[in-house]
N, C-alpha and C positions, 0 to 999 in steps of 0.2 A: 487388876487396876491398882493393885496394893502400891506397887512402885509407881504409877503414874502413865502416861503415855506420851507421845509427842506425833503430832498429826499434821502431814503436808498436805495442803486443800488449794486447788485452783477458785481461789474466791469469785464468785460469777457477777459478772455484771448487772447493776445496779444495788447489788447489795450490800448493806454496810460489813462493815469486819464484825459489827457486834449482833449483825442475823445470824453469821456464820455459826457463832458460837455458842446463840440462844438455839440453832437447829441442833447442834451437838452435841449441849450440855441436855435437852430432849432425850435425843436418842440414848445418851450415857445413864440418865435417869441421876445422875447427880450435880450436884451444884459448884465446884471446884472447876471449873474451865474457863479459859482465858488467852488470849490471841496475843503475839509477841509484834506486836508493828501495826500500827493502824493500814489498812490499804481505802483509799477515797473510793464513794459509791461506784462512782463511774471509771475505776482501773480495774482490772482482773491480776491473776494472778499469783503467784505463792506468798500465803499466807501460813503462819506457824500456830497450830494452838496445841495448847497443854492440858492434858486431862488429871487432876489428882494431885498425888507429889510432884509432878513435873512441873506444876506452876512456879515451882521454885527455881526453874531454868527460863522464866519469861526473862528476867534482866539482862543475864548473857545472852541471849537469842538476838533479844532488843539492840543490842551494843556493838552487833557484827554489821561486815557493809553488806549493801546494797546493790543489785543489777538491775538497771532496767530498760525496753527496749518499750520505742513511742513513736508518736507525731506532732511534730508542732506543725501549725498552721495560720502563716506568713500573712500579712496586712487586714489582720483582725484581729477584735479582742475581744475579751469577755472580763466581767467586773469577779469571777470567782478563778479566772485563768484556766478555765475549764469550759467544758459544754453546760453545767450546772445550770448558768446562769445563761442571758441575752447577747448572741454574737453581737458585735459591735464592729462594722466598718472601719479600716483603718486606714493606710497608705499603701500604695500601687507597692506591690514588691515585685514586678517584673526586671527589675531593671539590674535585681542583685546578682550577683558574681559567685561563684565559688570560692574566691577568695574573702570577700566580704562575709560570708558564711561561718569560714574558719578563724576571719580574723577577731568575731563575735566569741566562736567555741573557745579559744584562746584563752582569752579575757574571763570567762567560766570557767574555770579547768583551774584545781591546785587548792590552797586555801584560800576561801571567798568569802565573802560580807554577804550576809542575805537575810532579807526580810520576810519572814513565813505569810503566806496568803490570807488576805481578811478572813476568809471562809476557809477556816481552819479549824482541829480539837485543840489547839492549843486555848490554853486557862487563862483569862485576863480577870483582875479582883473578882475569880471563883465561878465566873461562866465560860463557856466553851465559845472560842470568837465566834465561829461562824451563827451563834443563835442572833449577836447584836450584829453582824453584817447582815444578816436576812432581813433584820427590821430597819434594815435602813440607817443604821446607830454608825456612827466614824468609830473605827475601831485600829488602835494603836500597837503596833506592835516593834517592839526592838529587836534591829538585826541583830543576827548571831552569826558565828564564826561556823561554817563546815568544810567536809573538802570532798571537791569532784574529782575524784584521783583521776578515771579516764570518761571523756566525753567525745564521744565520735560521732560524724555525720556518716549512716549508712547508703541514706538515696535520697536524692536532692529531685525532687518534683514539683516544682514551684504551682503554689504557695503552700506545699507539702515538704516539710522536712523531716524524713526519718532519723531518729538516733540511738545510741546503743550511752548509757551513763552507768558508771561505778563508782559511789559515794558514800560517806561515810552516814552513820544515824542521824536524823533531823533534819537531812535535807529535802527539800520542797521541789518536786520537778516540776508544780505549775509555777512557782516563780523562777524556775531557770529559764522556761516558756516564757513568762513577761518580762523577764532583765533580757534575753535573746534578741524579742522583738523590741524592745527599747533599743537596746546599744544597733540593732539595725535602721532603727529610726521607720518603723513601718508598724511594729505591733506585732503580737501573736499573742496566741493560746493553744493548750495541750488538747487535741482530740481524741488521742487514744493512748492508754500507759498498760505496761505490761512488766509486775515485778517479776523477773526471773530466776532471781537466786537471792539470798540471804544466809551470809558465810556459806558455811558448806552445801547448803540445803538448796536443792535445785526443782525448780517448778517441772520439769521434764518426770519427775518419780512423786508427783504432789496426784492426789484422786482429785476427780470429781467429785462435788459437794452427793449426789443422789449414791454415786458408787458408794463413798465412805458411809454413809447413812445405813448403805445395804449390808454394808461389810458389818459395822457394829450390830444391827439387829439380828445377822445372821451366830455374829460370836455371843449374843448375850442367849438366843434357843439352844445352841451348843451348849451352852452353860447352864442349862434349866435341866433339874433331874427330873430324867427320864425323857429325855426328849432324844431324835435319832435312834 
């Protein structure tokens, strides 16, 4: 552990990024660990944490893009652009086109203006938004500059839309989900997010949260004199 470690974990769903790391700063028995990208309760998928010296590689980790593969889902909304919160009825999107689709993706795609989701970790005078969206509180937040280098429609099943996005750090897929269903003029929200890669690092070679668990207790008996 002297050098540090660096750990790909398919983060499970419902759990935050900071379960992940409170179950594995446990198992490691020290206190130095810390996850490179927040992932929202309800996403799965590759998640990076650093054990040790490697915390010192969260910033670069942080700073590479992003892949991820989802659902948005067409004439509905929700107030946290996710399942979090209360679907909401929106407008008939039977009637959209494939082109109407793309011409949406389009408009998304490049460098873009975007506004991070109320129900966010981002910090407003020193709280995390999403504690004053739960209470009800308006909460303000100014768009920032990112870029969706590529945004693809993989399968179009109305009012299901599969996509595959590659974006830079700090971009928001639940608000690419609510500008989508705006510039559609019917509404949506993200059902389901799956981050797949981060720079090099690919959720394909990332453990199971219970496997990794099994793997460190097994290398810390290995390590106990006299054990085997």
């Amino acid at each position: 552990m002297d050098e540090g470690r660096v750990y790909l974990i398919n983060k499970p769903y419902r759990w935050t990024s900071f379960d992940v790391v409170k179950k594995v700063r446990n198992a490691l028995k020290i206190k130095k660990v810390g996850h490179a990208g927040t992932l929202d309760p309800l996403a799965t998928g590759l998640l990076i944490l650093c054990a040790g010296k490697a915390t010192k590689q969260i910033n670069t980790f942080q700073a590479q893009e992003k892949e991820y593969t989802g659902t948005f889902v067409l004439g509905k909304t929700t107030e946290s652009h996710d399942l979090e919160r209360e679907v909401v009825e929106g407008a008939d999107p039977s009637h959209l086109q494939q082109e109407d689709l793309l011409k949406a993706v389009n408009q998304l795609t490049g460098n873009i203006s975007q506004i991070p989701p109320a129900h966010s970790a981002i910090k407003i005078d020193g709280k995390r938004a999403y504690a004053s969206a739960r209470k009800g509180k308006e909460v303000i937040i100014e768009p920032r500059m990112v870029e969706v280098r590529i945004f693809e429609i993989t399968n179009i099943a109305l009012p299901e839309v599969d996509f595959r996005i590659i974006c830079s750090k700090g971009t928001y897929i639940r608000s690419i989900a609510r500008d989508f269903g705006e510039l559609l003029g019917v509404g949506a929200y993200l059902s389901r997010l799956v981050r797949t890669r981060i720079g090099d690092f690919e959720l394909n070679n990332a453990y199971e949260l219970p496997v990794l668990i099994d793997k460190i207790n097994a290398e810390k008996h290995a390590d106990t004199p006299g054990s085997g």
